[in-house]
Every structure is written in C-alpha cells, then in structure tokens.
mmCIF file as Biopython writes it, N, C-alpha, C and O atoms, coordinates in Angstrom:
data_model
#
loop_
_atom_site.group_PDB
_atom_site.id
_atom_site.type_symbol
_atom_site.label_atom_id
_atom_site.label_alt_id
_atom_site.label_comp_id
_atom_site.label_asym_id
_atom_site.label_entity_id
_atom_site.label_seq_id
_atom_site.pdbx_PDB_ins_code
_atom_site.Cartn_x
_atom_site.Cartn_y
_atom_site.Cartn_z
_atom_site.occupancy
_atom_site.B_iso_or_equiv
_atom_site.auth_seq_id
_atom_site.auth_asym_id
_atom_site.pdbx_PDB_model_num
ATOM 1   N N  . UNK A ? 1  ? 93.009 246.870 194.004 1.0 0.0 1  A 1 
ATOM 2   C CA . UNK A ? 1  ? 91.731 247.313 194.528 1.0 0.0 1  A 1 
ATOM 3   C C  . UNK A ? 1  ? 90.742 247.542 193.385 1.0 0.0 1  A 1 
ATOM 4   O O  . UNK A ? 1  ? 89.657 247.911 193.834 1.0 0.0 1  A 1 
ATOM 5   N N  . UNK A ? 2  ? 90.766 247.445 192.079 1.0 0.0 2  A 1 
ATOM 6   C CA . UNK A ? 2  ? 90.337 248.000 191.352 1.0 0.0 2  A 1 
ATOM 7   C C  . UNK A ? 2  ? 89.699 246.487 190.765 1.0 0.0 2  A 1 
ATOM 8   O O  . UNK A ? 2  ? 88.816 246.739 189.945 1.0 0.0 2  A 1 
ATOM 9   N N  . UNK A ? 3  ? 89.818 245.579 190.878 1.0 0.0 3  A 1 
ATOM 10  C CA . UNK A ? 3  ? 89.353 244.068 190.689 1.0 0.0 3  A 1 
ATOM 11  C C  . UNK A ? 3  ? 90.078 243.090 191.971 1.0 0.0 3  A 1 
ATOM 12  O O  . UNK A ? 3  ? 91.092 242.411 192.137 1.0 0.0 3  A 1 
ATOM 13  N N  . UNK A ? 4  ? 89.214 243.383 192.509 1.0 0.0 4  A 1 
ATOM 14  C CA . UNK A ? 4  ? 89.855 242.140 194.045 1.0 0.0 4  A 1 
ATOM 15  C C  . UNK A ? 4  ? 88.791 240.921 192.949 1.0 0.0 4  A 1 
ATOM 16  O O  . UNK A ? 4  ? 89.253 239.814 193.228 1.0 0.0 4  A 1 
ATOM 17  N N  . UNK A ? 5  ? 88.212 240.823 192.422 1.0 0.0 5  A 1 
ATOM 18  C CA . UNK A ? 5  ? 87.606 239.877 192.353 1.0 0.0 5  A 1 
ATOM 19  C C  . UNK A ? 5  ? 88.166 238.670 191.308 1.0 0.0 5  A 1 
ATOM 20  O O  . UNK A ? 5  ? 87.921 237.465 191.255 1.0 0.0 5  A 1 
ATOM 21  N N  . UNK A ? 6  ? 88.741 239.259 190.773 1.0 0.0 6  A 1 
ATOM 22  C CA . UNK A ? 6  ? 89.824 238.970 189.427 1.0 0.0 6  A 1 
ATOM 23  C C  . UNK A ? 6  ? 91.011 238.265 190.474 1.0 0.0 6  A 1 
ATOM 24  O O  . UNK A ? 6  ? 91.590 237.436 189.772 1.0 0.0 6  A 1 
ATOM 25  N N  . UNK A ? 7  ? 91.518 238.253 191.647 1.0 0.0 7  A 1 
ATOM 26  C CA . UNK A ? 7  ? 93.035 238.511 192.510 1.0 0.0 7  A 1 
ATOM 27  C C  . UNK A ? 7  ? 92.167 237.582 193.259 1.0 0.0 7  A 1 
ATOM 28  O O  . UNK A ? 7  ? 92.824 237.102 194.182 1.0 0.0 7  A 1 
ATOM 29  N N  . UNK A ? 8  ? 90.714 237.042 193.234 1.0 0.0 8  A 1 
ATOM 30  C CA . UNK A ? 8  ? 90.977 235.790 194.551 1.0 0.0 8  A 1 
ATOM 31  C C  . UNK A ? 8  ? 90.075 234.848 193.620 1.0 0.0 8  A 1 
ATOM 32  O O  . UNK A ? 8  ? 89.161 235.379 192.990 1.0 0.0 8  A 1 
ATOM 33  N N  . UNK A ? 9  ? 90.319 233.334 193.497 1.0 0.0 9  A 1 
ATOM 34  C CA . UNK A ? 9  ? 89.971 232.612 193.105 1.0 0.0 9  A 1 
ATOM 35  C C  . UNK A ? 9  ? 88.391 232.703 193.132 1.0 0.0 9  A 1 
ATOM 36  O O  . UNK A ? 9  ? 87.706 232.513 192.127 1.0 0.0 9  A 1 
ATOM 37  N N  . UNK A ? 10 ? 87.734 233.103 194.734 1.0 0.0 10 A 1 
ATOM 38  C CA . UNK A ? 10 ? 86.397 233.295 194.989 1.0 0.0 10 A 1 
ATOM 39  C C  . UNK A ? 10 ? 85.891 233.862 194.297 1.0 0.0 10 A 1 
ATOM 40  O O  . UNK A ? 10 ? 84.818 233.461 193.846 1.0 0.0 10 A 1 
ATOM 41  N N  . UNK A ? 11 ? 86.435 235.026 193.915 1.0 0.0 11 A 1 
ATOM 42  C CA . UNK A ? 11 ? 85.824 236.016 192.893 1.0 0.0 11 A 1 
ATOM 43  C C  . UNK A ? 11 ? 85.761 235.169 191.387 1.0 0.0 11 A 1 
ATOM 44  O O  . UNK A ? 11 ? 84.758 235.317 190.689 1.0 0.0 11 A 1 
ATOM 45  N N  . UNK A ? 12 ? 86.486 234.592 191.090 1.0 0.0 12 A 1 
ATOM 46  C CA . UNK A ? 12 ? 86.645 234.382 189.833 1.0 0.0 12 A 1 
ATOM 47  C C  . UNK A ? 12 ? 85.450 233.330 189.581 1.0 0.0 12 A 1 
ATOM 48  O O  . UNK A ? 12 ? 84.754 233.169 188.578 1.0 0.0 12 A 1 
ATOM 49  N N  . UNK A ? 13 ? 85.443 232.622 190.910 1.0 0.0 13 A 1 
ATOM 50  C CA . UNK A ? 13 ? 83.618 231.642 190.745 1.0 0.0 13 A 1 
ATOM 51  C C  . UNK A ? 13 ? 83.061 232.290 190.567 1.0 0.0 13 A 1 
ATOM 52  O O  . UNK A ? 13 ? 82.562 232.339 189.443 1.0 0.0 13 A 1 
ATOM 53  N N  . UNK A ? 14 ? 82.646 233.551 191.843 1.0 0.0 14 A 1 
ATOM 54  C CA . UNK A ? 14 ? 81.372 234.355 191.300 1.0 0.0 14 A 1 
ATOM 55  C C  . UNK A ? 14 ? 81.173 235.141 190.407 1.0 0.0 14 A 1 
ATOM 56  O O  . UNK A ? 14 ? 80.086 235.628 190.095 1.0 0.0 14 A 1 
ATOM 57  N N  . UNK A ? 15 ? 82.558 235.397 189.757 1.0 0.0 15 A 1 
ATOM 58  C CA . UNK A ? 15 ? 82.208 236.187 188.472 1.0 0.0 15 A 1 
ATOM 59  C C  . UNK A ? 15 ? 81.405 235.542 187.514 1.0 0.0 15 A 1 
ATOM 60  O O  . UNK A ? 15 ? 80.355 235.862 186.958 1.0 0.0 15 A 1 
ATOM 61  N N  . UNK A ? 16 ? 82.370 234.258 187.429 1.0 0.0 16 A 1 
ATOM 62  C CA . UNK A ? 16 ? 81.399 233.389 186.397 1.0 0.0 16 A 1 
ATOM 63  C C  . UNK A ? 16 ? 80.144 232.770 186.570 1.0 0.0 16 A 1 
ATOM 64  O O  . UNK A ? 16 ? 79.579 232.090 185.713 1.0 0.0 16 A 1 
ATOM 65  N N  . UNK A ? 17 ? 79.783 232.986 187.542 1.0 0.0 17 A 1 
ATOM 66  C CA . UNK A ? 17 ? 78.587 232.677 188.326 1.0 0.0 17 A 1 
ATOM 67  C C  . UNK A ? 17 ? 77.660 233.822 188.391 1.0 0.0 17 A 1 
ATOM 68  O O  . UNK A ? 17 ? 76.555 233.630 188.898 1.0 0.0 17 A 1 
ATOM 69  N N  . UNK A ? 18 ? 77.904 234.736 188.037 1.0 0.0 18 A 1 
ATOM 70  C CA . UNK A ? 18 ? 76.671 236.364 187.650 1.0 0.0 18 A 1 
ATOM 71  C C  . UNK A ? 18 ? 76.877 236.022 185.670 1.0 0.0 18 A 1 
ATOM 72  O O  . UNK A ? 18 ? 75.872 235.852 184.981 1.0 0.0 18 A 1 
ATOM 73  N N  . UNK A ? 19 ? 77.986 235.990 185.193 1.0 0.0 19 A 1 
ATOM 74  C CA . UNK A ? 19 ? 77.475 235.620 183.949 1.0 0.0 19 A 1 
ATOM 75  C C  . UNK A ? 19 ? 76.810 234.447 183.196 1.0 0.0 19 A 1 
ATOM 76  O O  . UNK A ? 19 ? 76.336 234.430 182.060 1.0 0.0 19 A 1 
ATOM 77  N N  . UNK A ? 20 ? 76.916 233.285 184.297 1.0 0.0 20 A 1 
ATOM 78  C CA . UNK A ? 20 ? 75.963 232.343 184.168 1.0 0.0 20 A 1 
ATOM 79  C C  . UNK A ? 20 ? 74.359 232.803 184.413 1.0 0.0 20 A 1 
ATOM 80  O O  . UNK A ? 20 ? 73.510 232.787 183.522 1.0 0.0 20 A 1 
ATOM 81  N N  . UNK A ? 21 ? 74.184 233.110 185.445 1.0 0.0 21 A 1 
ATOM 82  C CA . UNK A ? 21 ? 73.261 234.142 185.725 1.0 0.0 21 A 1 
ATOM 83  C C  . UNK A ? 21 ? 72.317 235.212 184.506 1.0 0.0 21 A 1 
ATOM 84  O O  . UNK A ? 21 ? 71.107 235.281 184.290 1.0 0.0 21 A 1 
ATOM 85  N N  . UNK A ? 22 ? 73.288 235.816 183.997 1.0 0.0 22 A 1 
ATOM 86  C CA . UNK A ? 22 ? 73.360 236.575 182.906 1.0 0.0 22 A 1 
ATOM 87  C C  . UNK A ? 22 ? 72.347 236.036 182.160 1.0 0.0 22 A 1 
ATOM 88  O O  . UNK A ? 22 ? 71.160 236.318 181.995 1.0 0.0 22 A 1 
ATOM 89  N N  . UNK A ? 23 ? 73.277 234.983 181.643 1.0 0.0 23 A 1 
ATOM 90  C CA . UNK A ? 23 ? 73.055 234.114 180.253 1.0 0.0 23 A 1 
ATOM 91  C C  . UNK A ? 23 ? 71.732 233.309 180.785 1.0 0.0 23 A 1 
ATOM 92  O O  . UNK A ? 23 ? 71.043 232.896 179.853 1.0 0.0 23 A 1 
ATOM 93  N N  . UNK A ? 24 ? 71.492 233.160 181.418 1.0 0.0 24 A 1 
ATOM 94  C CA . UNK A ? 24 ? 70.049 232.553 182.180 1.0 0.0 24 A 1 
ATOM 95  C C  . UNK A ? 24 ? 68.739 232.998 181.769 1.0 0.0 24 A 1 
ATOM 96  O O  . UNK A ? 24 ? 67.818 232.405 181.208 1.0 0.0 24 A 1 
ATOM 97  N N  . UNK A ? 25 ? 68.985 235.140 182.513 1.0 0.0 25 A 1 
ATOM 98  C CA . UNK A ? 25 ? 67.524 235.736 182.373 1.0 0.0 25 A 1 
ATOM 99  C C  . UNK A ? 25 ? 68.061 236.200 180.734 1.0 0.0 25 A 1 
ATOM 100 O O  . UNK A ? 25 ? 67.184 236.845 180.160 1.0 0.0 25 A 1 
ATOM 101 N N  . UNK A ? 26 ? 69.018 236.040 180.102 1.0 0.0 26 A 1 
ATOM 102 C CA . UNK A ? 26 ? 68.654 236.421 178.552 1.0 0.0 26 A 1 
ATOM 103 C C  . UNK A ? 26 ? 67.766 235.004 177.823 1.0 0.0 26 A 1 
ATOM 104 O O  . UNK A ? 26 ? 66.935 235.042 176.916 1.0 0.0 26 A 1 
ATOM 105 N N  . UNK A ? 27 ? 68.201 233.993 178.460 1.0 0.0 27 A 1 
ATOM 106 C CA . UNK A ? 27 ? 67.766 232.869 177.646 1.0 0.0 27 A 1 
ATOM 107 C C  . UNK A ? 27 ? 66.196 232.769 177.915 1.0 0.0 27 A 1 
ATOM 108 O O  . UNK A ? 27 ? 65.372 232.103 177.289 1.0 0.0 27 A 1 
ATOM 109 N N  . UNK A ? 28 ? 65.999 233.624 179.036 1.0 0.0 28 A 1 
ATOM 110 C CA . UNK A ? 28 ? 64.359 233.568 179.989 1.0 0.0 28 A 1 
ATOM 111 C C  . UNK A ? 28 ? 63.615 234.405 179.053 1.0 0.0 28 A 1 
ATOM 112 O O  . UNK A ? 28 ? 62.593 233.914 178.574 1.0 0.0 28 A 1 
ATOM 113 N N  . UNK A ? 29 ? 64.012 235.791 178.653 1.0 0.0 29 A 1 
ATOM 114 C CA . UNK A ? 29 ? 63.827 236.999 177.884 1.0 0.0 29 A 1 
ATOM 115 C C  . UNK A ? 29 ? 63.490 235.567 176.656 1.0 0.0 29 A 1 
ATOM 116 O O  . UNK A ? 29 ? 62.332 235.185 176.827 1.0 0.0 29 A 1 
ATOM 117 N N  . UNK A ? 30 ? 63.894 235.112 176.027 1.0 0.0 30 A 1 
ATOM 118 C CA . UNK A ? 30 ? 63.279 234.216 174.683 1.0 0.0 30 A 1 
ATOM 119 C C  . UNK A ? 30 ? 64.271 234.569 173.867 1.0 0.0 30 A 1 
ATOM 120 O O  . UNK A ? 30 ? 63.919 235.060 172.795 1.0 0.0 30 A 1 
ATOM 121 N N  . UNK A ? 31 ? 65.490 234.450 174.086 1.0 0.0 31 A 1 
ATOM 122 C CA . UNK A ? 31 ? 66.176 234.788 172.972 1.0 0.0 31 A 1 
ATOM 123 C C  . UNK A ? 31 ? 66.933 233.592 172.274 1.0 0.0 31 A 1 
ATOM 124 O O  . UNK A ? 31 ? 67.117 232.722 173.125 1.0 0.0 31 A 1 
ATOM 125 N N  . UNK A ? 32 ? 67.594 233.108 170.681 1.0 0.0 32 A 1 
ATOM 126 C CA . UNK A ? 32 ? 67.736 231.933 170.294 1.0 0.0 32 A 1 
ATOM 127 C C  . UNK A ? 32 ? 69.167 231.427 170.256 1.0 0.0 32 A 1 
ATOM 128 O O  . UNK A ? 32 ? 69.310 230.233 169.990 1.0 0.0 32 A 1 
ATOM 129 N N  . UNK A ? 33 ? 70.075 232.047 170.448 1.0 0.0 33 A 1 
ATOM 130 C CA . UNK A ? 33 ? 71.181 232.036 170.911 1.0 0.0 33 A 1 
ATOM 131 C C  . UNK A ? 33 ? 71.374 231.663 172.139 1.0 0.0 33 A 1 
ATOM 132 O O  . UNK A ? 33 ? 71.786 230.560 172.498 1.0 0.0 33 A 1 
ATOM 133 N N  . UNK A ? 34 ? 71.088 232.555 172.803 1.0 0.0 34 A 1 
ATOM 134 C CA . UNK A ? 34 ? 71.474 233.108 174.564 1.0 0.0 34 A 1 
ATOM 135 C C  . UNK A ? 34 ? 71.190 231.075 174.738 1.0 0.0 34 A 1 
ATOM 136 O O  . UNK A ? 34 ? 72.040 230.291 175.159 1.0 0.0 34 A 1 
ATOM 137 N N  . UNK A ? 35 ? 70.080 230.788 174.367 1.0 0.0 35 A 1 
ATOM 138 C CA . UNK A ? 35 ? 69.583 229.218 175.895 1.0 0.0 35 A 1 
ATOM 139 C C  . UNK A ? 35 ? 71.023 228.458 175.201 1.0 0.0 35 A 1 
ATOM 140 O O  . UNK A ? 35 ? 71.721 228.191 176.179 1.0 0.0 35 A 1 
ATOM 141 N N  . UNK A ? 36 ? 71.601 228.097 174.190 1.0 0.0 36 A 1 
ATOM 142 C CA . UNK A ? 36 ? 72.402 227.155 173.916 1.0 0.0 36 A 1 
ATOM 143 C C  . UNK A ? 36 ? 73.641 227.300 174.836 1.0 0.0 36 A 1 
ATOM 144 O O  . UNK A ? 36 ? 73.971 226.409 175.618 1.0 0.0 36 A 1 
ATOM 145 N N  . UNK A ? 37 ? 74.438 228.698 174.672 1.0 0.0 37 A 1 
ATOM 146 C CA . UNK A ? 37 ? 75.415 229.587 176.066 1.0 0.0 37 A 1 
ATOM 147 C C  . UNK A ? 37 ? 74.927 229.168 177.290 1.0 0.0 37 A 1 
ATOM 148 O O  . UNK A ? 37 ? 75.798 228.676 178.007 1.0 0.0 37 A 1 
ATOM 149 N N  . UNK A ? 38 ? 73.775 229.206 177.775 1.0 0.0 38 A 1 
ATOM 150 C CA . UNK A ? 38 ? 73.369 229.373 179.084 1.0 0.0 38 A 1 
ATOM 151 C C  . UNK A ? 38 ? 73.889 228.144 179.878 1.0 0.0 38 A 1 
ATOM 152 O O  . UNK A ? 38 ? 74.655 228.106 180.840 1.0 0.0 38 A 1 
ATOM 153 N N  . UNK A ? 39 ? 72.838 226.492 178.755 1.0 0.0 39 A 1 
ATOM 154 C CA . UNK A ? 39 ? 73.549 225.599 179.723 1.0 0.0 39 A 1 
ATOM 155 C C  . UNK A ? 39 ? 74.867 224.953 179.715 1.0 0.0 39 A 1 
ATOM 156 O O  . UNK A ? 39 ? 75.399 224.027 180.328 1.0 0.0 39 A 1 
ATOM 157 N N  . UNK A ? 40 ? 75.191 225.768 178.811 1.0 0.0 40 A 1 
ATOM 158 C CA . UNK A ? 40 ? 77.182 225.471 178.668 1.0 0.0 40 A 1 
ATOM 159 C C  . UNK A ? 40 ? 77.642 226.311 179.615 1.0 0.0 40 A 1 
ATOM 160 O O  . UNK A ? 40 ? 77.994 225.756 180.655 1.0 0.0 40 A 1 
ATOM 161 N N  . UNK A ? 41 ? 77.764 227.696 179.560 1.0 0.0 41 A 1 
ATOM 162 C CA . UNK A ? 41 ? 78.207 227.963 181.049 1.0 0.0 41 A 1 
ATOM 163 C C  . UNK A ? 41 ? 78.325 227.527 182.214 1.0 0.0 41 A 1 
ATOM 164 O O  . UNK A ? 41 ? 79.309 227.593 182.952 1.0 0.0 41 A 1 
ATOM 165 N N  . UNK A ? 42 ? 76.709 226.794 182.514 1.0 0.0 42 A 1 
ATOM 166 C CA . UNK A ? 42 ? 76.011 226.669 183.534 1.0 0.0 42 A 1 
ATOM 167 C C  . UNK A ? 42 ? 76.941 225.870 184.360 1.0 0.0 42 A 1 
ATOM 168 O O  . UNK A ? 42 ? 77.550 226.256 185.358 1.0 0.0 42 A 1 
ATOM 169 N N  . UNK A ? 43 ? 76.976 224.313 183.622 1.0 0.0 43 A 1 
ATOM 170 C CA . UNK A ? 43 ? 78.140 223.074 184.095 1.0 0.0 43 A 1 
ATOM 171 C C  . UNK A ? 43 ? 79.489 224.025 183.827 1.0 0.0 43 A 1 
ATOM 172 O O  . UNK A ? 43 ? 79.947 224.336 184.926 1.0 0.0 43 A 1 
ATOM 173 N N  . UNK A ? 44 ? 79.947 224.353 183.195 1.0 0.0 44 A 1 
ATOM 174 C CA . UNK A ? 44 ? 81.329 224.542 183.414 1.0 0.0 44 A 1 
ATOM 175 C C  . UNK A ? 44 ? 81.680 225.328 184.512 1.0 0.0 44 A 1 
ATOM 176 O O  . UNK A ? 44 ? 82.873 225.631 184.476 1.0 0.0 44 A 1 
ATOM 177 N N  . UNK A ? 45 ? 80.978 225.839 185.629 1.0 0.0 45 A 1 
ATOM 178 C CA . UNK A ? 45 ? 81.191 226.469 186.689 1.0 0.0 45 A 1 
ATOM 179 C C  . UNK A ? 45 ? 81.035 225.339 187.897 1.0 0.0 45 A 1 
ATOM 180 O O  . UNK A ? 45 ? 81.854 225.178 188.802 1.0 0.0 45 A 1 
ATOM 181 N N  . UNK A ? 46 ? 79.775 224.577 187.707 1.0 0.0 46 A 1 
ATOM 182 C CA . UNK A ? 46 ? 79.685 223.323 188.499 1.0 0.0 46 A 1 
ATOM 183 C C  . UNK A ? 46 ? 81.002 222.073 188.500 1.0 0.0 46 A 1 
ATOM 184 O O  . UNK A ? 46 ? 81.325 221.407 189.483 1.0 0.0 46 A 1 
ATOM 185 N N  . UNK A ? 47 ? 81.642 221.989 187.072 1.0 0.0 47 A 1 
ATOM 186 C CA . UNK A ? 47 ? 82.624 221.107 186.864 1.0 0.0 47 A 1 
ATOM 187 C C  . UNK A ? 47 ? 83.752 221.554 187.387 1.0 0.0 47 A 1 
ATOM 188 O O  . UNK A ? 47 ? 84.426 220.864 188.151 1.0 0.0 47 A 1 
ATOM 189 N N  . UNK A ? 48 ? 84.094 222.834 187.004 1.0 0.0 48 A 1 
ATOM 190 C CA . UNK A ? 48 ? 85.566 223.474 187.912 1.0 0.0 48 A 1 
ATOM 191 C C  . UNK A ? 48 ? 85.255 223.325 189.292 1.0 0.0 48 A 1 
ATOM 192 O O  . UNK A ? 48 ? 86.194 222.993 190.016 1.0 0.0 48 A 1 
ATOM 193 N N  . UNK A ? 49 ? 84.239 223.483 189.764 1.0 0.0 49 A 1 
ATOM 194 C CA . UNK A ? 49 ? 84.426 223.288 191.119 1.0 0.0 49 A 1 
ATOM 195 C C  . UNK A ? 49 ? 84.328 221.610 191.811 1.0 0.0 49 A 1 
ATOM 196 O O  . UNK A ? 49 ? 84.378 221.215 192.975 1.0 0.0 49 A 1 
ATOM 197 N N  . UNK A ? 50 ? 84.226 221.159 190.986 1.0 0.0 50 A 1 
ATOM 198 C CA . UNK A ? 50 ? 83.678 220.136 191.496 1.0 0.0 50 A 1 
ATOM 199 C C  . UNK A ? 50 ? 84.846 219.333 191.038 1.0 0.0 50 A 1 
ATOM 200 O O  . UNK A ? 50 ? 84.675 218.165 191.387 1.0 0.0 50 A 1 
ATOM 201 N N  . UNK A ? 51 ? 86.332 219.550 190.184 1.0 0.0 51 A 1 
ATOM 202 C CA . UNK A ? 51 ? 87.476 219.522 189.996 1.0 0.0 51 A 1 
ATOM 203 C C  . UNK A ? 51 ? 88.488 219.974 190.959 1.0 0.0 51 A 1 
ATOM 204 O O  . UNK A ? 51 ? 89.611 219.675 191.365 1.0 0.0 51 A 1 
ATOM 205 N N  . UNK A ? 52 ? 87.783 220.627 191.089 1.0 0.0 52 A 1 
ATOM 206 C CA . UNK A ? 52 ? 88.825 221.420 192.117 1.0 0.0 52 A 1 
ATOM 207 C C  . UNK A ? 52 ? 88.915 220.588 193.569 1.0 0.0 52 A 1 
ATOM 208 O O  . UNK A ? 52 ? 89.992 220.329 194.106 1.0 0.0 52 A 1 
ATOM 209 N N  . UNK A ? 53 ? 87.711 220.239 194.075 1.0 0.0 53 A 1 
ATOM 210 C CA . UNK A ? 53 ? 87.131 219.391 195.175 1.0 0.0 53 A 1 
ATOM 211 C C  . UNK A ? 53 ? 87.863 217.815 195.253 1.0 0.0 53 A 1 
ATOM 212 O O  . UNK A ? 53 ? 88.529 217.339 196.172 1.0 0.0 53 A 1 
ATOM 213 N N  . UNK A ? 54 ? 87.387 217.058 193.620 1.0 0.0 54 A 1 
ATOM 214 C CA . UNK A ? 54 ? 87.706 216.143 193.617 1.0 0.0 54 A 1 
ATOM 215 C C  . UNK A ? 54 ? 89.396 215.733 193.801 1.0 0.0 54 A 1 
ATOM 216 O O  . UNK A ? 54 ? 89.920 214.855 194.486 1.0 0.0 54 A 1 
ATOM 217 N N  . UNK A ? 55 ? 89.891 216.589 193.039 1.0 0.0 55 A 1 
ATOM 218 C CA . UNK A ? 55 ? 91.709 216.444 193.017 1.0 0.0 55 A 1 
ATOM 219 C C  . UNK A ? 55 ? 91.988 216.844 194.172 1.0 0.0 55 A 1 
ATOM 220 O O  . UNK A ? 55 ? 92.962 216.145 194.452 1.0 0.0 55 A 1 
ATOM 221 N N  . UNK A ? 56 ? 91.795 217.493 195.029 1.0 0.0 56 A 1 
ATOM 222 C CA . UNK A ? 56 ? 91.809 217.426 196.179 1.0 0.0 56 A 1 
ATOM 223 C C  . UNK A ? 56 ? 91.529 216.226 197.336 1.0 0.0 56 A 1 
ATOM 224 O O  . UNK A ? 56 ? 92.290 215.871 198.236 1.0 0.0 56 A 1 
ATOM 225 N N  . UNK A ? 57 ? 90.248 215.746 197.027 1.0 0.0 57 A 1 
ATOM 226 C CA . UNK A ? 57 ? 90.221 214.960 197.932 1.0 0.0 57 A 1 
ATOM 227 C C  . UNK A ? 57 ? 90.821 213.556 197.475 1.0 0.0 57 A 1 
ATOM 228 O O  . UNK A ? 57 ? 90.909 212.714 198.369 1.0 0.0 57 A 1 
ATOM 229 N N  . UNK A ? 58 ? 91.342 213.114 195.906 1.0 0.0 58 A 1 
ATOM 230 C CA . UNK A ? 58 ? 92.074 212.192 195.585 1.0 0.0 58 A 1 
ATOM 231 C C  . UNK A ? 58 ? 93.400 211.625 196.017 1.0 0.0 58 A 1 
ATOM 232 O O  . UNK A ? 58 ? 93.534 210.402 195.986 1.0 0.0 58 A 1 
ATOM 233 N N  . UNK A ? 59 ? 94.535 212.499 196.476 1.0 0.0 59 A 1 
ATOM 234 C CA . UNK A ? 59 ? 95.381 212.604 197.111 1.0 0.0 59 A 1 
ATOM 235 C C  . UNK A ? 59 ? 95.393 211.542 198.188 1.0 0.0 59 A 1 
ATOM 236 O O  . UNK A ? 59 ? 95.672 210.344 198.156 1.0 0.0 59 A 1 
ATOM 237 N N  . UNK A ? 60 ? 94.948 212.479 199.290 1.0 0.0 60 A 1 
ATOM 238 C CA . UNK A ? 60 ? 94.832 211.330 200.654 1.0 0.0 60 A 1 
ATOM 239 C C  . UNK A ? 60 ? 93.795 209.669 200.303 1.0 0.0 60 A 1 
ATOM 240 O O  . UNK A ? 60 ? 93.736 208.596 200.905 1.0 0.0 60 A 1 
ATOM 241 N N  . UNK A ? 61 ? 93.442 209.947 199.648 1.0 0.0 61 A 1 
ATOM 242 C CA . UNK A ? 61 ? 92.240 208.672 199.376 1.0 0.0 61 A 1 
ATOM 243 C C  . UNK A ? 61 ? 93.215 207.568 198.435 1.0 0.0 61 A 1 
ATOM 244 O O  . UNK A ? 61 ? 92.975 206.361 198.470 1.0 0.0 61 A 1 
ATOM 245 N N  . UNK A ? 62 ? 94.268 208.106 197.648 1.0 0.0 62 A 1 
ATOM 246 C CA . UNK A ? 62 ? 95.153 207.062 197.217 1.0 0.0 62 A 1 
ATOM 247 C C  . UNK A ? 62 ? 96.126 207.151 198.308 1.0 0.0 62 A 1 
ATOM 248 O O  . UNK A ? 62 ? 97.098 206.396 198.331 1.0 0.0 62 A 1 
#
C-alpha cells in the first residue's frame, strides 16, 4: 500500500510519465541540461510501450 504504483506495471508508465513531465516544465523554465533529459525520456516511455504492444501483437501475426 505504500507504492501500489511501483506493484502495477500501470503505475510504472505513469510514473515515468510525471517525470517525463517533470523534465519538460524544467526544460520550459530555460534550463541547459534539463531539454537534452527531456527528449530522451520523452521516447523511451513511447518506445516501451509501443514494445510492449508490438511483441504482442507479433505472435499471432507470425
């Protein structure tokens, strides 16, 4: 109870999905670090999922 969000996969998108977030309004703020993080995060939340989707739907399709 103390991290359900950590214990379901869902959570673990949206976690990384508020620190994408994060890294967004710091990179907005003007900072010179933060924008290079931001759009590396950004895809690697789009790619896991979109991994996750694909190997999935590869299976039945072979």
């Amino acid at each position: 109870m103390s991290n359900p969000l950590v214990t379901t996969v869902n959570g673990r998108v949206r976690a990384v999905a508020l620190v994408s977030v994060l890294a967004l309004g710091l990179a907005a703020c003007g900072q010179g670090d933060v924008p290079l993080a931001s759009p590396t995060t950004a895809p690697s939340t789009t790619s896991t999922a979109a991994e996750t989707t694909t190997t999935t739907e590869a299976p039945p399709v072979t």
